[in-house]
C-alpha positions in Angstrom: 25.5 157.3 -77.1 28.9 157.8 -78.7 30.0 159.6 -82.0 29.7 156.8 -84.0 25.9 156.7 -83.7 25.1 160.2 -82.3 24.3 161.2 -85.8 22.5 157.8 -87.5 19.3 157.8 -87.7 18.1 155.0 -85.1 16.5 152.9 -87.5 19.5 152.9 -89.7 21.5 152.0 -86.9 19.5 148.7 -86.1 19.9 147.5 -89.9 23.5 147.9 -89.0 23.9 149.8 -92.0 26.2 153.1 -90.2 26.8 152.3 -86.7 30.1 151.0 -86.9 30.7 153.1 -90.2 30.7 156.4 -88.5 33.5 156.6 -86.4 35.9 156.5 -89.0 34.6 157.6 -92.0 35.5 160.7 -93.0 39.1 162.5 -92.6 40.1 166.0 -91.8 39.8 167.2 -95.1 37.8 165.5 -97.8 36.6 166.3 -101.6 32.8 167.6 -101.8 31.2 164.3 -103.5 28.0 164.8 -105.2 25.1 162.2 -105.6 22.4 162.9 -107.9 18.6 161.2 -106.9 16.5 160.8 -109.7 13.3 160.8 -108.2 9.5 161.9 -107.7 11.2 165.3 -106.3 12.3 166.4 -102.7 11.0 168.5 -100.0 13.3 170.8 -99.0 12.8 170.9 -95.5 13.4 167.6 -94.6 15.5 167.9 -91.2 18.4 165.3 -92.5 18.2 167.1 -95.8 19.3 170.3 -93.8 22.5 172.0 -96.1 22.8 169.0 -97.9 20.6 169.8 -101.1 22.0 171.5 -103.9 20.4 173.4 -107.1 18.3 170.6 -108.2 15.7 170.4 -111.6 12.3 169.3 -112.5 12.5 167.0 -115.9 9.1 166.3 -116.1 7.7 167.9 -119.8 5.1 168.3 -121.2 2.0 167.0 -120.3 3.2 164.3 -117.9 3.7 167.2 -115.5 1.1 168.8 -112.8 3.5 172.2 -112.4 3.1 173.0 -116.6 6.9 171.8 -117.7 10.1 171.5 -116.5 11.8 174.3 -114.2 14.3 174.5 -111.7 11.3 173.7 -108.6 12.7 170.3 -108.0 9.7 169.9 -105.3 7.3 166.8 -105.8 3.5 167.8 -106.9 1.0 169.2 -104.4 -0.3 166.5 -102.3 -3.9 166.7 -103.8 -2.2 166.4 -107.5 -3.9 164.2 -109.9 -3.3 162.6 -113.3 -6.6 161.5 -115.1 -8.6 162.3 -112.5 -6.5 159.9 -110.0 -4.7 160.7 -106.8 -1.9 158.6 -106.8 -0.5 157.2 -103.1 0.8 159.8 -100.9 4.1 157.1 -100.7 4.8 158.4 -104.6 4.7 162.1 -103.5 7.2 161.4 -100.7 9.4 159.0 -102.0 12.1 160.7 -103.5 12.4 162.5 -100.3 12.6 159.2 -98.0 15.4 158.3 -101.0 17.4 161.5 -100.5 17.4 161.2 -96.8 18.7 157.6 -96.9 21.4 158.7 -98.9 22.1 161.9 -96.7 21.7 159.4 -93.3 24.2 156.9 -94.9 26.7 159.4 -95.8 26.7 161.6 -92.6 29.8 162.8 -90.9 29.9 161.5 -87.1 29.0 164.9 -84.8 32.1 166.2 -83.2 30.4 169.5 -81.7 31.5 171.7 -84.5 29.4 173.4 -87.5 31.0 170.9 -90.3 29.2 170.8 -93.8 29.2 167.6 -95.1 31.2 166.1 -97.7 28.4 165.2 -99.7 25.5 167.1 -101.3 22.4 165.6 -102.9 21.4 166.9 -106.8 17.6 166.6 -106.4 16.1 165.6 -110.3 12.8 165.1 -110.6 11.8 162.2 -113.3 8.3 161.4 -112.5 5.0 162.1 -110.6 1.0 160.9 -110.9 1.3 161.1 -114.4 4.2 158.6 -114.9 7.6 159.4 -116.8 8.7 159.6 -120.2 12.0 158.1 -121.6 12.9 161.1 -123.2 12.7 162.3 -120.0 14.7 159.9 -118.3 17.7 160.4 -120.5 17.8 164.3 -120.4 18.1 164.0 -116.9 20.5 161.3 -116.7 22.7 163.4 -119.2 22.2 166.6 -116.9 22.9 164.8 -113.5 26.2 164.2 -115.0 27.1 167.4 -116.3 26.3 166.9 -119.9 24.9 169.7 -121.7 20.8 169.5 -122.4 18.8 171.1 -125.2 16.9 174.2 -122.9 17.9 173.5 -120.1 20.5 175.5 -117.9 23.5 173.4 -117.4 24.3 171.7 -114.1 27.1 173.7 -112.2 27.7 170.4 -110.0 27.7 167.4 -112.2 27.3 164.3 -109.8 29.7 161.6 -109.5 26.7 159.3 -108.5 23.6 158.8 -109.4 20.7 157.1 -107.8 18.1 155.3 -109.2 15.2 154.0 -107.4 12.9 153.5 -110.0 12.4 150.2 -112.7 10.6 148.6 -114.8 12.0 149.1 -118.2 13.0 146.9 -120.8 13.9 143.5 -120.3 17.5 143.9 -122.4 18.7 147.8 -122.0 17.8 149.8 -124.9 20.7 150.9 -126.9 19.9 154.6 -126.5 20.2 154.0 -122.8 23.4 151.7 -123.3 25.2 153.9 -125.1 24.2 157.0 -122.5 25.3 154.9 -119.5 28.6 154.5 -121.5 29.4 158.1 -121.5 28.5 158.7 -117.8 31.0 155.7 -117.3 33.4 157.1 -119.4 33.4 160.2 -116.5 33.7 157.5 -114.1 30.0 158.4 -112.8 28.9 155.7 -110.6 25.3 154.7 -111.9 23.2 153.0 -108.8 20.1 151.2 -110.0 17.3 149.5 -107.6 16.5 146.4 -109.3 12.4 146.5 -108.8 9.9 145.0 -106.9 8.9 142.0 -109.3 8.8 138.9 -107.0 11.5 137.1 -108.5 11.7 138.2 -112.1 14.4 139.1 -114.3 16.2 142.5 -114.5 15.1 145.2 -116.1 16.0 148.5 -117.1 17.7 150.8 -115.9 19.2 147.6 -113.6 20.4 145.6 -116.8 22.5 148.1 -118.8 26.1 147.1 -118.5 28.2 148.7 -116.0 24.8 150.2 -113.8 25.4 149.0 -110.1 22.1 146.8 -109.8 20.8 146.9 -106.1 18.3 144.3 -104.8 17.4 143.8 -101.2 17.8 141.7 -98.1 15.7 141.4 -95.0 17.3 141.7 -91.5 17.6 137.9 -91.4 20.3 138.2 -94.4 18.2 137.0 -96.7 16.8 138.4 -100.3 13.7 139.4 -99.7 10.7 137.4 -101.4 9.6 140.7 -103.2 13.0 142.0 -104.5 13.8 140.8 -108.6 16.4 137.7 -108.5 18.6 137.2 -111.3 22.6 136.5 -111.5 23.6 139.8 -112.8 22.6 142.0 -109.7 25.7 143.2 -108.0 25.2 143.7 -104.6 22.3 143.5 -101.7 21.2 145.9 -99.1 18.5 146.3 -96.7 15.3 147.2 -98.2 13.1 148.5 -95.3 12.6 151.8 -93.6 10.0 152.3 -90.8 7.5 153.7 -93.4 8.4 151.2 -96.3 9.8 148.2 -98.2 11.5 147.9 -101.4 14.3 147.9 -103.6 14.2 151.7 -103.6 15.7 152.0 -100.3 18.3 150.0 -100.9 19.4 151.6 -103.5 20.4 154.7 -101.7 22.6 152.9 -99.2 24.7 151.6 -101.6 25.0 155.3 -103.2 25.5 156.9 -99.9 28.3 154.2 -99.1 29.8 154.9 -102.6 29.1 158.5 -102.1 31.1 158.4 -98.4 33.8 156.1 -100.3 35.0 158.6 -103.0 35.4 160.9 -99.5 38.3 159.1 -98.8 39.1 157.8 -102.0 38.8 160.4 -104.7 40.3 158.3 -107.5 38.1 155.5 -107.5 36.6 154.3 -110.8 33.4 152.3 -111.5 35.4 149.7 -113.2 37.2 149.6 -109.4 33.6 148.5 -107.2 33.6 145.0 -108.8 36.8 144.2 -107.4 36.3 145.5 -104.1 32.6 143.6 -103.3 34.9 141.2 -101.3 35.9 143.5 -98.8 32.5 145.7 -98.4 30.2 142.9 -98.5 29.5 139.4 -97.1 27.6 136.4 -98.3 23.5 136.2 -98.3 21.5 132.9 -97.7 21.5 131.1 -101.4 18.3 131.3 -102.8 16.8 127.9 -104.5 15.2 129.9 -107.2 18.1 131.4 -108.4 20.8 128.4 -108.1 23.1 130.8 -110.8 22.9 133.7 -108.5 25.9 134.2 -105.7 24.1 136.6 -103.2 26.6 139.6 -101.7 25.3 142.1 -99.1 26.7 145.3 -98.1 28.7 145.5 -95.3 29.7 148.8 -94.4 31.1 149.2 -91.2 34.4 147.0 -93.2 34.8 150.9 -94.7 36.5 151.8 -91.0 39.5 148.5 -92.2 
């Protein structure tokens, strides 16, 4: 096994998402990039996790939250934790966890023997649990994640310059309180990664539809969009959407963060506004879909980040 793949995660090596990427990735000395997962929580001890996480927070108020409130415990519930007297799936408990660690596996230095932190850290945020999420919610910790000041809450000491969403499901055209939120966090050239849902073909939906959010969908190893990801002309790029434990549009998200995240390593000064331009390079065609004779289908294709 060489460097290039000593430190991948086998399975992330077969969806040829970092083999090739590894090798050349990261220079001698790089900027600390900081990626912010909005999620059902993380479990700290995660071995790929392992001095990646920083001083996350738990966003969840009110009643909508096992623990009592929000707090700086970032962990997801316990794993018997109910909401109305139902136990939802384990998967819910664990899955901002399997989204952090895609994002930390994606954005790993290549090994070379010596005790190197990595360039990028992970800003666990917790957004929901059994009991759902609130919008409220949602835009505190959007606000927070980027180093915006929150009513009661401590401010964030390392404001994230992208943010990963692997959640869906809101409004069919983005709110305008959301709109003008995203705005801001583009204004601070924060990248905004969204997964773009698990609805079979449907339109976008929030947060995937607000102007200037990086909409993810996903393709299956045969380079093709997968029947289960949403289909519509906006989404902006494609990316495998399968894990040994899972499918969906939530773990494709995180590759596309983590290869933004390992991006702004070597190139500090790049802007949102910039990614659009520079799909040609890092991405290659997927297999038209006849549902969606509008849509142009890109995929991610990392190992180009070594050109």
């Amino acid at each position: 096994m060489n460097a290039s793949t000593a430190s991948c995660p086998k399975w992330l090596t077969t969806l040829m998402v970092c083999s090739t990427l590894l090798a050349s990735a990261v220079q001698a000395a790089t900027p600390e990039v900081v990626v912010a997962v909005i999620d059902s929580g993380v479990l700290a001890e995660q071995a790929l996790l392992k001095d990646r996480l920083l001083p996350g927070y738990d966003f969840i108020s009110g009643a909508k939250n096992p623990k009592g409130g929000r707090s700086a415990d970032f962990s997801p519930d316990a794993a018997d934790a109910h909401c109305a007297g139902v136990q939802p799936a384990a998967m819910l408990r664990t899955h901002g966890t399997d989204v952090a660690s895609l994002v930390a596996g994606t954005s790993q230095r290549p090994r070379t023997g010596k005790d190197e932190p990595s360039a990028v850290k992970i800003l666990p945020v917790r957004l929901f649990g059994p009991c759902g999420m609130s919008r409220a919610d949602l835009l505190d910790a959007l606000a927070w994640s980027a180093g915006l000041p929150v009513a009661n809450v401590p401010d964030n000491p390392h404001p994230a310059q992208v943010i990963n969403l692997s959640l869906a499901g809101g409004k069919s055209s983005c709110g305008a309180d959301l709109q003008a939120l995203v705005n801001r966090l583009l204004d601070k050239q924060v990248f905004i990664v969204a997964a773009v849902g698990n609805t079979y073909g449907q339109k976008l939906a929030e947060p995937a539809n607000c102007e200037g959010v990086i909409s993810v969908g996903a393709v299956d190893p045969d380079n093709r969009v997968e029947n289960y990801s949403a289909l519509d002309a906006r989404t902006v790029i494609y990316a495998p959407g399968r894990t040994p434990r899972a499918m969906g549009t939530s773990y494709a998200a995180p590759l596309v963060s983590g290869f933004i995240a390992l991006l702004l390593t070597q190139q500090p000064s790049l802007r949102p506004t910039d990614f659009q331009a520079l799909l040609p390079r890092y991405s290659r065609e997927v297999q038209p879909v006849a549902k969606c004779p509008e849509c142009s289908p890109r995929g991610l294709l990392m190992s180009s980040l070594k050109q």
